[in-house]
PDB file of N, CA, C and O in Angstrom, chain B, residues numbered from 101:
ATOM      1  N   UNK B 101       0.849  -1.181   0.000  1.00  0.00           N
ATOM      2  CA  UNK B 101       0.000   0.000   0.000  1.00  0.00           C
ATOM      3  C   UNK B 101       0.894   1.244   0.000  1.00  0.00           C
ATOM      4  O   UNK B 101       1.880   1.364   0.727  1.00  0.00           O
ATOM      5  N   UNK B 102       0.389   2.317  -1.032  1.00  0.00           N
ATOM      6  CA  UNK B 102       1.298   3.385  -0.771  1.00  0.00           C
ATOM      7  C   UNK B 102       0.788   4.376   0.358  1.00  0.00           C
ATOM      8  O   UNK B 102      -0.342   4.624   0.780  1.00  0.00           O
ATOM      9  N   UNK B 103       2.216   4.910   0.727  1.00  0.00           N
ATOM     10  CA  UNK B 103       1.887   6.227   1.740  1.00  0.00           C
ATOM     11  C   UNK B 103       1.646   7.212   0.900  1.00  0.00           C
ATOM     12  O   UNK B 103       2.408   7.484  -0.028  1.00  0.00           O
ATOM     13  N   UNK B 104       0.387   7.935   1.191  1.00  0.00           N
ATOM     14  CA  UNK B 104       0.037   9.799   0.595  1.00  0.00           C
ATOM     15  C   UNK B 104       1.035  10.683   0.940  1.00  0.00           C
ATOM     16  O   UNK B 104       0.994  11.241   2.036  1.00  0.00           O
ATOM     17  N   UNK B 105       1.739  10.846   0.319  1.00  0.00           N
ATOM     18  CA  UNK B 105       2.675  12.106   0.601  1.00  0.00           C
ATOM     19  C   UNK B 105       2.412  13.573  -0.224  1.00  0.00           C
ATOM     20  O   UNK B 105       3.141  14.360  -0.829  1.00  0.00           O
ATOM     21  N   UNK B 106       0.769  13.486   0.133  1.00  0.00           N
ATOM     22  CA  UNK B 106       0.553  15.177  -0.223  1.00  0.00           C
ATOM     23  C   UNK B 106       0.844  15.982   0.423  1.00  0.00           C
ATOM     24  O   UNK B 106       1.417  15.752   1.488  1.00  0.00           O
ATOM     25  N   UNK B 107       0.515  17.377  -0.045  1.00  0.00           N
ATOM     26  CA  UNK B 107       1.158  18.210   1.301  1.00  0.00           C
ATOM     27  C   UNK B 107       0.041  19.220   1.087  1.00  0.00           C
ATOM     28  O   UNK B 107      -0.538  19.462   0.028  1.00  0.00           O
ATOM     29  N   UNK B 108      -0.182  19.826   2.420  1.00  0.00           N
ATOM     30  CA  UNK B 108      -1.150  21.035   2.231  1.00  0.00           C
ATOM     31  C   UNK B 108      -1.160  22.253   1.669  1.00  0.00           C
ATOM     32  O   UNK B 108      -1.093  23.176   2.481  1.00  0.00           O
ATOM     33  N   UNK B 109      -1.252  22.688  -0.004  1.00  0.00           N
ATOM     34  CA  UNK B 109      -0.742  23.447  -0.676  1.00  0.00           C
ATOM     35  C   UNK B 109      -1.110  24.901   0.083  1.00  0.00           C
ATOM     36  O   UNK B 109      -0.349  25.754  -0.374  1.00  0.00           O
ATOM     37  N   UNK B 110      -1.736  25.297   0.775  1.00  0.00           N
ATOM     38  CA  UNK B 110      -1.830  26.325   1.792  1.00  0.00           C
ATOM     39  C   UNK B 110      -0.524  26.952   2.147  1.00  0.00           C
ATOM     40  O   UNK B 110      -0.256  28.101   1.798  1.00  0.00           O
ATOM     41  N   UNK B 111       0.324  26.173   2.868  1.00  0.00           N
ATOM     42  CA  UNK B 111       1.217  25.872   3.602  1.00  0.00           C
ATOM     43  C   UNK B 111       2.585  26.520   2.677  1.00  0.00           C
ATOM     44  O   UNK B 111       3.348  27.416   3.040  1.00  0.00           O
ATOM     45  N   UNK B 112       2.606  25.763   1.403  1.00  0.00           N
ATOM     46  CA  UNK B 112       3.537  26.681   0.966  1.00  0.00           C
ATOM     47  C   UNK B 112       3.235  27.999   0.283  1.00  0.00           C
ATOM     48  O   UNK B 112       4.133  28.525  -0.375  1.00  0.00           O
ATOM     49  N   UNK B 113       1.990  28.605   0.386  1.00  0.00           N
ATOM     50  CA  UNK B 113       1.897  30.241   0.079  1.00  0.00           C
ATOM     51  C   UNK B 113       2.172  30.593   1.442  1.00  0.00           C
ATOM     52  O   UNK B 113       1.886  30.276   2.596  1.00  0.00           O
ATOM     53  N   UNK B 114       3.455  32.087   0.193  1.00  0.00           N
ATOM     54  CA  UNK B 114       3.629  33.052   0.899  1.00  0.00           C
ATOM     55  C   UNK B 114       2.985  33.926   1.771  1.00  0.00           C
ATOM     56  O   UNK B 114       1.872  34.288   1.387  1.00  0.00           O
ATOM     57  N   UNK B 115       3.478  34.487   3.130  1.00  0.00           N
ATOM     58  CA  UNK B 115       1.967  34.816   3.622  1.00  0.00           C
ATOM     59  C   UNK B 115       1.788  36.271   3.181  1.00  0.00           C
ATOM     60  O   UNK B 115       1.239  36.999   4.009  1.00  0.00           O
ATOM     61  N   UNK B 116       2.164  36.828   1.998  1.00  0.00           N
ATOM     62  CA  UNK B 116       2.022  38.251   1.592  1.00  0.00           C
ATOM     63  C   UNK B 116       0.795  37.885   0.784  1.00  0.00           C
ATOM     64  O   UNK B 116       0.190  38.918   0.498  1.00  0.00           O
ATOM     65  N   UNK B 117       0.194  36.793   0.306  1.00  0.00           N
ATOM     66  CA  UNK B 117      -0.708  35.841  -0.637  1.00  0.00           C
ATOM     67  C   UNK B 117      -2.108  35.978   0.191  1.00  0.00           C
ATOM     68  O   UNK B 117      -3.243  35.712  -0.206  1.00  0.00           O
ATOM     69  N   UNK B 118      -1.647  36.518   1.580  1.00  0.00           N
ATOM     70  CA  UNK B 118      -2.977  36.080   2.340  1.00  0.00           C
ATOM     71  C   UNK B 118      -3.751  37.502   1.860  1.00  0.00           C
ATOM     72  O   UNK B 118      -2.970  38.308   1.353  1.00  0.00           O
ATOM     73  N   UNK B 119      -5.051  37.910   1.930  1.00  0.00           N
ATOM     74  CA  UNK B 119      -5.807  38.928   1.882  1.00  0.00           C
ATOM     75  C   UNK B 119      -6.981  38.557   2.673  1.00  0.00           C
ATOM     76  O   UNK B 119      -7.594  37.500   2.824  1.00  0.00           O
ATOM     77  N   UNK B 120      -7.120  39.840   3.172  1.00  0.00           N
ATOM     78  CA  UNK B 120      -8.628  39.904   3.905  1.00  0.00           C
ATOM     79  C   UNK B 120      -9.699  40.049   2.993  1.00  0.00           C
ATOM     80  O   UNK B 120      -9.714  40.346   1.798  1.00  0.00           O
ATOM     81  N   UNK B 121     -10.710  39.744   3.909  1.00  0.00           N
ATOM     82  CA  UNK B 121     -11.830  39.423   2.813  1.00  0.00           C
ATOM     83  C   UNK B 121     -12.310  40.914   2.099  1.00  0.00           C
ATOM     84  O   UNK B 121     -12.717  41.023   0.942  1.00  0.00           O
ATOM     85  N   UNK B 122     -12.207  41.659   2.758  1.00  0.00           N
ATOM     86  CA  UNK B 122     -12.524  43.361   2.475  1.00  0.00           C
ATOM     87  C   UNK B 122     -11.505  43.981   0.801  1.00  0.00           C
ATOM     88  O   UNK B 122     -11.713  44.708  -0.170  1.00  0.00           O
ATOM     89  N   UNK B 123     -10.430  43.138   1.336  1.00  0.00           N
ATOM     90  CA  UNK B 123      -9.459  43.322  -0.204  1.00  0.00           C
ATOM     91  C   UNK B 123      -9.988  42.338  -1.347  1.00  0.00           C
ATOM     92  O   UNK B 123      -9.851  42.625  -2.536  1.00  0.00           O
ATOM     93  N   UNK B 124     -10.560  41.237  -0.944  1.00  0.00           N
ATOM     94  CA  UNK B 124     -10.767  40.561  -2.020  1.00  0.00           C
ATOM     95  C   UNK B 124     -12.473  40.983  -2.816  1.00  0.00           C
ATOM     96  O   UNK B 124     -12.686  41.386  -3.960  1.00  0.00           O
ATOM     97  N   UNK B 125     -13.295  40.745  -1.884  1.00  0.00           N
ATOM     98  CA  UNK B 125     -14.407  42.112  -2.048  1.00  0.00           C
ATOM     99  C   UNK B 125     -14.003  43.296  -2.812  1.00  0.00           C
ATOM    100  O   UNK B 125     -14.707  43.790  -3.692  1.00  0.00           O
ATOM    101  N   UNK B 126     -13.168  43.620  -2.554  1.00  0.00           N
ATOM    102  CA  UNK B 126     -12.500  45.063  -2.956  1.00  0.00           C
ATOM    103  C   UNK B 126     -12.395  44.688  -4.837  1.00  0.00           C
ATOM    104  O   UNK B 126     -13.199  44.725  -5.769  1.00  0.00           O
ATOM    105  N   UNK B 127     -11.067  44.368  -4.694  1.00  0.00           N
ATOM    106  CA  UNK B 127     -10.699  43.581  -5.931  1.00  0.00           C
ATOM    107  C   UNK B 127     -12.121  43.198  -6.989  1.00  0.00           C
ATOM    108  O   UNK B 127     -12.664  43.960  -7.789  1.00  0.00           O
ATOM    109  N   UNK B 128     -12.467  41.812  -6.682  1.00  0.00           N
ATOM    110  CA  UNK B 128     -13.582  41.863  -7.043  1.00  0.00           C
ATOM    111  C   UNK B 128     -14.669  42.665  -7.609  1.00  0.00           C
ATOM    112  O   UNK B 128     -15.276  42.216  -8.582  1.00  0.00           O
ATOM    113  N   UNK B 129     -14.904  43.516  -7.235  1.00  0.00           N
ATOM    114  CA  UNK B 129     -15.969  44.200  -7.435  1.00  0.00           C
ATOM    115  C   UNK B 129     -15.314  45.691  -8.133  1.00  0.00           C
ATOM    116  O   UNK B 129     -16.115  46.580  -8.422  1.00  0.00           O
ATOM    117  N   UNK B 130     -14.161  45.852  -8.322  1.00  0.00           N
ATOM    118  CA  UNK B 130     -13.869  46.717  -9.444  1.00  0.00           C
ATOM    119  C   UNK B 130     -13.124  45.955 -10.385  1.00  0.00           C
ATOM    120  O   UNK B 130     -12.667  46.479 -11.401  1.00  0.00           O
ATOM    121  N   UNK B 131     -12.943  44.523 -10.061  1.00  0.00           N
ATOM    122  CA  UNK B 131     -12.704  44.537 -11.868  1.00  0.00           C
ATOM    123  C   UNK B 131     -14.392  43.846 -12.269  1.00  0.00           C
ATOM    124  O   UNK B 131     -14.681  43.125 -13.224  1.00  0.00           O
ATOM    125  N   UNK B 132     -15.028  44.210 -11.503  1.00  0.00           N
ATOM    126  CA  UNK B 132     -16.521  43.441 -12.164  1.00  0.00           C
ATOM    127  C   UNK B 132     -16.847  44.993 -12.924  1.00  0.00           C
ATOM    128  O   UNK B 132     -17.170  44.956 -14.111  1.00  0.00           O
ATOM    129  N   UNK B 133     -16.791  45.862 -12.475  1.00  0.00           N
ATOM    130  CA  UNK B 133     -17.250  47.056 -12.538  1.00  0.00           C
ATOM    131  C   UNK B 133     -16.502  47.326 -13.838  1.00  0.00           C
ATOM    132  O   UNK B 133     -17.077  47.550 -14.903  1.00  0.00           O
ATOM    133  N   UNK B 134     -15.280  47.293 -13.690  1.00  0.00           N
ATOM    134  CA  UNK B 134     -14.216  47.856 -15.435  1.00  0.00           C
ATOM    135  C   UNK B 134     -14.960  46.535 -16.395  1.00  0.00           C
ATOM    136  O   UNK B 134     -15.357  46.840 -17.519  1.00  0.00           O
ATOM    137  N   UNK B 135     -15.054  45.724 -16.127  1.00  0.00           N
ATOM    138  CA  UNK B 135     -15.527  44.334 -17.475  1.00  0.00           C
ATOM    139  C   UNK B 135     -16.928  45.017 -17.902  1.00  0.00           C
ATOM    140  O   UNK B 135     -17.062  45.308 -19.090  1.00  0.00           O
ATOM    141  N   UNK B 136     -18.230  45.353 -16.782  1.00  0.00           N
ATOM    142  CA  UNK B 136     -19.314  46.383 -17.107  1.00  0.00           C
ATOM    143  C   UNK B 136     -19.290  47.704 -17.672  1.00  0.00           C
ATOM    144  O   UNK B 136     -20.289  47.847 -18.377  1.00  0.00           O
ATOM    145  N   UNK B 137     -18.993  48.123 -17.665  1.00  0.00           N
ATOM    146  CA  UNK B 137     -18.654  50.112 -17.786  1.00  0.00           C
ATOM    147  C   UNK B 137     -19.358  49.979 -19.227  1.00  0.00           C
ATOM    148  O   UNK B 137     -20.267  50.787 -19.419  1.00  0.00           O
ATOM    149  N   UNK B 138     -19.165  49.372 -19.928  1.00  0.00           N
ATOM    150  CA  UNK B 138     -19.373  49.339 -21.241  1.00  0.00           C
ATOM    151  C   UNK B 138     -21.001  48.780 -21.358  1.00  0.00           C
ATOM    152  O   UNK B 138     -21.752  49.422 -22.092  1.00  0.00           O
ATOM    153  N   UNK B 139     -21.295  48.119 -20.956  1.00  0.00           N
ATOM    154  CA  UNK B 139     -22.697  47.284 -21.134  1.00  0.00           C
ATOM    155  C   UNK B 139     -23.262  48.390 -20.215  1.00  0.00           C
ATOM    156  O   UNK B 139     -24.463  48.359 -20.482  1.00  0.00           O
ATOM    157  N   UNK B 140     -23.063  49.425 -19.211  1.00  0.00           N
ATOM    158  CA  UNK B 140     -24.146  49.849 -18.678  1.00  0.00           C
ATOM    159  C   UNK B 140     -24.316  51.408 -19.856  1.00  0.00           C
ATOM    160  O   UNK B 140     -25.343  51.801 -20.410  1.00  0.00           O
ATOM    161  N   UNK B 141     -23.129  51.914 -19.912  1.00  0.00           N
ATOM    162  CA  UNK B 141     -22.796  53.136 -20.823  1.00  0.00           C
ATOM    163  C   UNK B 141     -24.008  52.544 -22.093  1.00  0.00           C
ATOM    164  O   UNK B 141     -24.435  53.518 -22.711  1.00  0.00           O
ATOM    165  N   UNK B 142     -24.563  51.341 -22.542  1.00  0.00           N
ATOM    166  CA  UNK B 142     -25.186  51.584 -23.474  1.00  0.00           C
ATOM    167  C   UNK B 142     -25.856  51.836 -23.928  1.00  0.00           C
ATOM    168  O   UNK B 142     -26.589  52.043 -22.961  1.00  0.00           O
ATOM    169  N   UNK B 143     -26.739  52.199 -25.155  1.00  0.00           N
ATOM    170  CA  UNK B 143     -28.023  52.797 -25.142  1.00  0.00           C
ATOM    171  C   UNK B 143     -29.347  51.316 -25.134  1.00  0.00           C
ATOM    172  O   UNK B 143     -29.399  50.383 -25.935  1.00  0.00           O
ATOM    173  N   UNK B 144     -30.118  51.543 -24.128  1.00  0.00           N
ATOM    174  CA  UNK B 144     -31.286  50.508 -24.184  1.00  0.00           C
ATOM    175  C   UNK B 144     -31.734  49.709 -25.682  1.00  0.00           C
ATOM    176  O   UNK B 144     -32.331  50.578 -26.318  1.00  0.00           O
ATOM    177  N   UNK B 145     -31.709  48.880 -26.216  1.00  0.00           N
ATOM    178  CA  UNK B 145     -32.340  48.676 -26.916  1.00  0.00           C
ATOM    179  C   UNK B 145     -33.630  49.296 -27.228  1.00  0.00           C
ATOM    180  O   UNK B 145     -34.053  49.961 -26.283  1.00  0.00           O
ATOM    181  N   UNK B 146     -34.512  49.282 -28.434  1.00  0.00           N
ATOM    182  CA  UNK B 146     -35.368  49.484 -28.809  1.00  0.00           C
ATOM    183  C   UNK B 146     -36.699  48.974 -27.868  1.00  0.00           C
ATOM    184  O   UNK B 146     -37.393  49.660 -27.119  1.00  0.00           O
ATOM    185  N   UNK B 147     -36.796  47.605 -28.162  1.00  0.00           N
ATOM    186  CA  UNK B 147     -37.541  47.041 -28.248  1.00  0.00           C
ATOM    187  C   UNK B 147     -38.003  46.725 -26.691  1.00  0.00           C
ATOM    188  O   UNK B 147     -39.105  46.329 -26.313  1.00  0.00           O
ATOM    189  N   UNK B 148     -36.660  47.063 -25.792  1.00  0.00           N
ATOM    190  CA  UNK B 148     -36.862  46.601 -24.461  1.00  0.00           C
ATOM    191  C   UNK B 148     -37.308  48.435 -23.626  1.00  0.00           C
ATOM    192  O   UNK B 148     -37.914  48.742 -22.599  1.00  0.00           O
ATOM    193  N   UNK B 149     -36.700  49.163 -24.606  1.00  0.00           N
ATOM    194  CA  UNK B 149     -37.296  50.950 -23.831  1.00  0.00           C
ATOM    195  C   UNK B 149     -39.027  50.513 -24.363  1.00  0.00           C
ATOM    196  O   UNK B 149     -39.599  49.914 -23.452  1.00  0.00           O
ATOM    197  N   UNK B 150     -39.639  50.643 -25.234  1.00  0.00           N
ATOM    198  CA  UNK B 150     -41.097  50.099 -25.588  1.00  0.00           C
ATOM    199  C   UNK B 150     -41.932  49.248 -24.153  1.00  0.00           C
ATOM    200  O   UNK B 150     -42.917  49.604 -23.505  1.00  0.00           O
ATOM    201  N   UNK B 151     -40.889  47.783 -24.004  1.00  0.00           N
ATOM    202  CA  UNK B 151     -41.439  47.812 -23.119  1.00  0.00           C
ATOM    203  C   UNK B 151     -41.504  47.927 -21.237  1.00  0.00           C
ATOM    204  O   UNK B 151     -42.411  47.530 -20.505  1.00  0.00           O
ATOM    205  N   UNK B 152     -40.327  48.545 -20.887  1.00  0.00           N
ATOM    206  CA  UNK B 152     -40.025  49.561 -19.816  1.00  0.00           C
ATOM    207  C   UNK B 152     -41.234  50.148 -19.667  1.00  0.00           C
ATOM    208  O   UNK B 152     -41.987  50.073 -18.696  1.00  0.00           O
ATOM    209  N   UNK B 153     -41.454  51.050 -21.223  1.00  0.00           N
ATOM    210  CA  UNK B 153     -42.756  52.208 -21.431  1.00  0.00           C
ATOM    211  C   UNK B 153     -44.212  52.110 -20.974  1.00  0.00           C
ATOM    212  O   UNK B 153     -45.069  52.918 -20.615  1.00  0.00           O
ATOM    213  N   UNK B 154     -44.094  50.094 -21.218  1.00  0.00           N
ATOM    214  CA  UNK B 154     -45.342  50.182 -21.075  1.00  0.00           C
ATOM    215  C   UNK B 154     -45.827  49.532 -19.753  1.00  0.00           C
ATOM    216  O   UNK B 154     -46.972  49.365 -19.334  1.00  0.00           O
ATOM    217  N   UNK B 155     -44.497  49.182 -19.164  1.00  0.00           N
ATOM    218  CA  UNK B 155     -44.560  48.783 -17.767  1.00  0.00           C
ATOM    219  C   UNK B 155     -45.025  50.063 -16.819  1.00  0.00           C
ATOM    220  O   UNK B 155     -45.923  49.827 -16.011  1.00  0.00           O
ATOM    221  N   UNK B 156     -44.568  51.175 -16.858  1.00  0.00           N
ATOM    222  CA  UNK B 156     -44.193  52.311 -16.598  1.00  0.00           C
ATOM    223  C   UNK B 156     -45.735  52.983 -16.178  1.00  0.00           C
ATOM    224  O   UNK B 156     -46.345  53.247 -15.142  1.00  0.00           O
ATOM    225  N   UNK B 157     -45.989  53.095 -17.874  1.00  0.00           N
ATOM    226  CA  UNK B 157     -47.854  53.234 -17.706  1.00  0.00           C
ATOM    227  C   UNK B 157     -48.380  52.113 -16.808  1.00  0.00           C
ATOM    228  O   UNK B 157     -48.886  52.634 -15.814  1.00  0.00           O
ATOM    229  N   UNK B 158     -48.456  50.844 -16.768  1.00  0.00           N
ATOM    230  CA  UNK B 158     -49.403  50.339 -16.250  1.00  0.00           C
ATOM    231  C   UNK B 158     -49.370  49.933 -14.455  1.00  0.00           C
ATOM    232  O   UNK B 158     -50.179  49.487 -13.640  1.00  0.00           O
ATOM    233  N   UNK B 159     -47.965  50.378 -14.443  1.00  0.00           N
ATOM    234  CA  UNK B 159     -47.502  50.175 -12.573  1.00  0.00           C
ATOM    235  C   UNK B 159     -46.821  51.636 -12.524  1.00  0.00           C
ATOM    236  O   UNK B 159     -45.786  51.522 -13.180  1.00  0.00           O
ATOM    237  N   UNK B 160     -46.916  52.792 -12.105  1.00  0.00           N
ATOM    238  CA  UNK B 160     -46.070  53.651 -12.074  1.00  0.00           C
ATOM    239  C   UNK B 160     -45.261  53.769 -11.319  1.00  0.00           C
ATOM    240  O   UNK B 160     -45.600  53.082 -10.356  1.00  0.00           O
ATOM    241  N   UNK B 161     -44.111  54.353 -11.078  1.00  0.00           N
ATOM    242  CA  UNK B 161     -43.248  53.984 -10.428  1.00  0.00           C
ATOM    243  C   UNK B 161     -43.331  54.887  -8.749  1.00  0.00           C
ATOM    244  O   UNK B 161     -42.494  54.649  -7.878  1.00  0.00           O
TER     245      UNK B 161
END
């Protein structure tokens, strides 16, 4: 039978590797934001401002 000689890859990161969750949150959520910038900057479709419009009329906001 063999012995497992894995090792806990944890263990060998550096601990400059570690981040708090507030940095990774951080991180996260501006490169979600730079990959978006573009899809929100755009102009609505047609077909979906129509029906926004007619949501609009029938529930007002």
């Amino acid at each position: 039978m063999q012995q497992n000689n894995t090792r806990v890859w944890s263990r060998d990161l550096p601990s400059s590797l570690n981040f708090s969750q507030e940095q990774v949150v951080f991180v996260i959520g501006h490169s979600l934001k730079s990959l978006y910038d573009d899809v929100i900057a755009a102009d609505m479709p047609e077909h979906l401002k129509a029906l926004v419009l007619k949501l609009e009329e029938k529930y007002p906001p």
